[in-house]
C-alpha positions in Angstrom: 112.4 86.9 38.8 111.1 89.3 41.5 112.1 88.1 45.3 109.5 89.6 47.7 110.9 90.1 51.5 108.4 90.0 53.8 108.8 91.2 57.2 107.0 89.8 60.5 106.4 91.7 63.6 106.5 89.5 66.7 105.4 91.2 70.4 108.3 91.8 72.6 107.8 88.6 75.6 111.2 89.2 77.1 109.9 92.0 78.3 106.8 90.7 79.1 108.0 87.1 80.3 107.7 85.4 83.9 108.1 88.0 86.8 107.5 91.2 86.7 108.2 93.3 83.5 110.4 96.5 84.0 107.6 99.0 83.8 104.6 97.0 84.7 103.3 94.9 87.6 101.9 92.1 85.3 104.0 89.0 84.4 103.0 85.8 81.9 103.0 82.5 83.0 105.4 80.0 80.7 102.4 78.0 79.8 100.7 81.4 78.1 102.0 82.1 74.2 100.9 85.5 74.2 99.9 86.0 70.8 97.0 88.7 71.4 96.8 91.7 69.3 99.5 94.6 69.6 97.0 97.1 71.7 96.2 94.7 74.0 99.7 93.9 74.6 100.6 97.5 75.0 97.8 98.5 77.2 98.8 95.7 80.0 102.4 97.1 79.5 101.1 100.8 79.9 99.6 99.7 83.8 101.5 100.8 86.9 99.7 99.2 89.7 100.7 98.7 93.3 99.7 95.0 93.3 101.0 92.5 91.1 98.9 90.4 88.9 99.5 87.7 86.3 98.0 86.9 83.0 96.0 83.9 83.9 96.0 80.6 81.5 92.9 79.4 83.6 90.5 79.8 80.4 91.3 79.4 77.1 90.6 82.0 75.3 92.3 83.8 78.0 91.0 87.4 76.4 88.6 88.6 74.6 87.5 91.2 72.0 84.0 93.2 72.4 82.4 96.7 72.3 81.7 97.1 76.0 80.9 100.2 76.0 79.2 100.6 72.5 81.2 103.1 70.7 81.9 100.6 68.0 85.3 100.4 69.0 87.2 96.7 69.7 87.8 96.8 73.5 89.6 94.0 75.5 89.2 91.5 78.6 92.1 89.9 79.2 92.0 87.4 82.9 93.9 88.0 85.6 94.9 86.6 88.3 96.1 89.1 91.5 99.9 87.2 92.5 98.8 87.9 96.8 96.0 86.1 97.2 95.1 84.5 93.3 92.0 86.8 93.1 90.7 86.0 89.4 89.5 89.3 87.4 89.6 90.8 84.3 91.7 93.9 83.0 89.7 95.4 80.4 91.4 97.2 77.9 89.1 100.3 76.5 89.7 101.3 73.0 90.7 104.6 73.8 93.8 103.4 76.2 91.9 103.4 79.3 92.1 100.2 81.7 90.7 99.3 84.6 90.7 96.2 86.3 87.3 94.1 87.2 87.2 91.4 90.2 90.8 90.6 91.1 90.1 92.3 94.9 87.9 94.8 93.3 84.0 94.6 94.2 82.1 94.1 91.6 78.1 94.3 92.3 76.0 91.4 91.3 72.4 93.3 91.1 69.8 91.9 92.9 72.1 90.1 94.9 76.0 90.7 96.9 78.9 92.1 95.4 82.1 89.9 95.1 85.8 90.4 94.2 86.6 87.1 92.8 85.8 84.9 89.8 87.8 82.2 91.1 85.8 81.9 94.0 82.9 80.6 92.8 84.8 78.0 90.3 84.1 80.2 86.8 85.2 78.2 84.1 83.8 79.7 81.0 83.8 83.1 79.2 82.0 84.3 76.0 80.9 87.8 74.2 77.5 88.3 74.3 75.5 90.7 72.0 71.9 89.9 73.0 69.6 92.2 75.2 69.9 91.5 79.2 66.5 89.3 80.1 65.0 90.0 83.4 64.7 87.1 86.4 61.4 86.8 87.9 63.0 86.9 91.0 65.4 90.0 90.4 64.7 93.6 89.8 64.9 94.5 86.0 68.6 94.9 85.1 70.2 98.3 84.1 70.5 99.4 80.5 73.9 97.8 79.0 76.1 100.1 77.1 77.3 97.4 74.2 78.4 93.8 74.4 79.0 92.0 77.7 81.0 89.1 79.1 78.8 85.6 79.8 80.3 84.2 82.6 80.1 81.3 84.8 80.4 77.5 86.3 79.4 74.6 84.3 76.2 73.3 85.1 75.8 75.5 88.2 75.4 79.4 87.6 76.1 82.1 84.9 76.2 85.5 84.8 76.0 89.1 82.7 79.3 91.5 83.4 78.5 94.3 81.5 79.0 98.0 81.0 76.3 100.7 82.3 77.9 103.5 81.0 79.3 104.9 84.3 79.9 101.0 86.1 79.9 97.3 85.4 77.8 95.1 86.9 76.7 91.5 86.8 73.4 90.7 86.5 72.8 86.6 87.0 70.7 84.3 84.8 70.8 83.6 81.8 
């Protein structure tokens, strides 16, 4: 009779449980299992910002996995939620370690239109990857190229939005 062991890996949460976690400024709320894949969890550990932000359970998912920037490499989105002034962004997670954080009290330009720094603001209650080519509005310019997959974004039944990836900035462009 052969007896196989198998271990399990399991992420860390007490150090990445409510507050702030010794070496980051980002904390998880109590409702939020965080069960996202090891290099997501490690790049939100790896920031060292000056404000503090929390993993927002707003959305469910509350990340996602896409090629923003089309090097056909997983990146990450994971929502945030700035603890000042609850400011709703994203912190994406670029495959090659880099993050930066989008919305959250960071402007943002919506082409065609004003730039914001909140997702909350306007009531977004939906996310989703989307691979599809950016269509152009009648009443909007035509939107810069997109690098690789984007974020759909929006408020039920009221407006919806691009996020994507230029290649040197991400934008929003709104419509469909």
């Amino acid at each position: 009779m052969t007896i196989a062991i198998v271990a399990t890996t399991t992420l860390p949460i007490s150090s990445f449980g409510q507050g702030s976690a010794k070496g980051t400024n980002f904390s998880k709320p109590e409702s939020l299992a965080f069960s996202g894949p090891e290099n997501l969890y490690e790049c939100v550990k790896r920031r060292n910002d000056k404000e503090l932000y929390t993993l927002s359970d707003k959305l469910n998912p509350f990340y996602l996995r896409l090629d923003l920037d089309g090097d056909g490499k997983l990146d990450f989105a994971v929502l945030i939620e700035r603890a000042r002034d609850k400011k709703l962004g994203m912190l994406v997670c670029w495959a090659n370690k880099r993050s930066e954080i989008v919305f959250a009290g960071t402007q943002v330009e919506f082409f065609g239109t004003e730039s914001s720094d909140d997702l909350a603001e306007a009531g977004m209650d939906y996310w989703w990857v989307y691979s599809g080519k950016i269509r152009k509005l009648e009443e909007l310019p035509a939107p810069p190229p997109k690098a690789g997959e984007a974020i759909f974004f929006g408020k039920s039944e009221a407006w919806g939005g691009t996020l994507y990836w230029t290649g040197k900035k991400f934008v929003v462009y709104m419509g469909e």
